[in-house]
C-alpha positions in Angstrom: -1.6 7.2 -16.0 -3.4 5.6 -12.9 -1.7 6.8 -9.6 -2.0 3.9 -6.8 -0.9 4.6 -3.5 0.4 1.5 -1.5 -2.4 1.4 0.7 -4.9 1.2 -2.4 -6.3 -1.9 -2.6 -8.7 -3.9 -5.7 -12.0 -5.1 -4.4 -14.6 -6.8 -6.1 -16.9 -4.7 -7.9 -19.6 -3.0 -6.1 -22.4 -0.4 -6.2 -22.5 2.3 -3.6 -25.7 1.9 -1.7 -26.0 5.7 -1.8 -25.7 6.8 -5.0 -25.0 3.6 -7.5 -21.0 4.7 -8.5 -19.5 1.9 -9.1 -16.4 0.9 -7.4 -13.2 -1.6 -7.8 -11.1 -0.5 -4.9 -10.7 0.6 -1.4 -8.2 2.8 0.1 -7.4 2.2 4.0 -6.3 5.0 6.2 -5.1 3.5 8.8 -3.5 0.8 7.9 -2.2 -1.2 4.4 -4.7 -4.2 5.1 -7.4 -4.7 2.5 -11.3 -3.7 3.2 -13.0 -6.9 5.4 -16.2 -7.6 6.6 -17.5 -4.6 9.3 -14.9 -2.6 8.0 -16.5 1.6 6.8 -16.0 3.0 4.2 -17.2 6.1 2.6 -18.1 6.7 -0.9 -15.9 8.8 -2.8 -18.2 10.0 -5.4 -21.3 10.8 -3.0 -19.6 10.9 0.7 -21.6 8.4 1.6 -20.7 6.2 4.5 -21.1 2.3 3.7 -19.8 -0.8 5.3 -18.2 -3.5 3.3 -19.7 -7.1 3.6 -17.6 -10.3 3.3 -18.2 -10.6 -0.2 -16.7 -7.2 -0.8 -19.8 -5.5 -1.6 -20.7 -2.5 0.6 -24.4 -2.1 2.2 -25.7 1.5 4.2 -24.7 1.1 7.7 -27.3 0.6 10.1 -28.6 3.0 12.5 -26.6 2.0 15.4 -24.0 1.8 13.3 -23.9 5.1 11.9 -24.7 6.7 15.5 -20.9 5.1 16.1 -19.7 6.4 12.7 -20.8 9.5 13.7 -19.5 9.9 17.2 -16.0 8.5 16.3 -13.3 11.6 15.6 -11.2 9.4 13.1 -14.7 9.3 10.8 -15.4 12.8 11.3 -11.9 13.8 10.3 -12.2 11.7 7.1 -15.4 13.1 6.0 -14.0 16.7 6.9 -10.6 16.2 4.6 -13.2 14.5 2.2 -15.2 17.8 1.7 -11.9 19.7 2.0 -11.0 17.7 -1.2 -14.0 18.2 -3.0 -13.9 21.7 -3.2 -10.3 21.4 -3.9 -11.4 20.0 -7.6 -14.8 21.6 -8.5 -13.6 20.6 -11.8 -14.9 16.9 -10.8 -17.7 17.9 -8.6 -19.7 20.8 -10.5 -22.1 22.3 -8.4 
């Protein structure tokens, strides 16, 4: 049984630039609009921060782009109740 929340949304199929996991969807989480181009992302497999391209693929953001990624508090609270998640389900993660 495949759980969708109503904020999931299909994308075109795309490698993550971090660790090659292939992905279909994006799930926005702050609003029900599909992924467009600029908008981050982070990898769910790897935690890997990427930005989706107007094709739908997603490329490694750039340096000044990360240094906003990384001084914004809604990204850091993402990639905190990530890794909150991930250790909630070693079963999927092994270390």
């Amino acid at each position: 049984m495949v759980h969708e929340a109503p904020w999931d949304h299909h994308t075109s199929w795309s490698m993550c630039p971090h660790c090659g996991e292939l992905h279909d969807g994006a799930a926005a989480m702050t609003s029900d609009h599909p992924p467009t181009e600029g908008d981050v992302g982070i990898c769910f497999e790897c935690g890997g921060w990427t930005v989706f391209q107007a094709d739908g693929s997603r490329r490694i953001p750039t340096p000044e782009e990360q240094a906003e990624i990384d001084a914004d508090p809604r990204t850091q609270h993402t990639l905190e109740m990530y890794w909150k998640f991930r250790r909630m389900h070693p079963e999927r993660w092994p270390t």
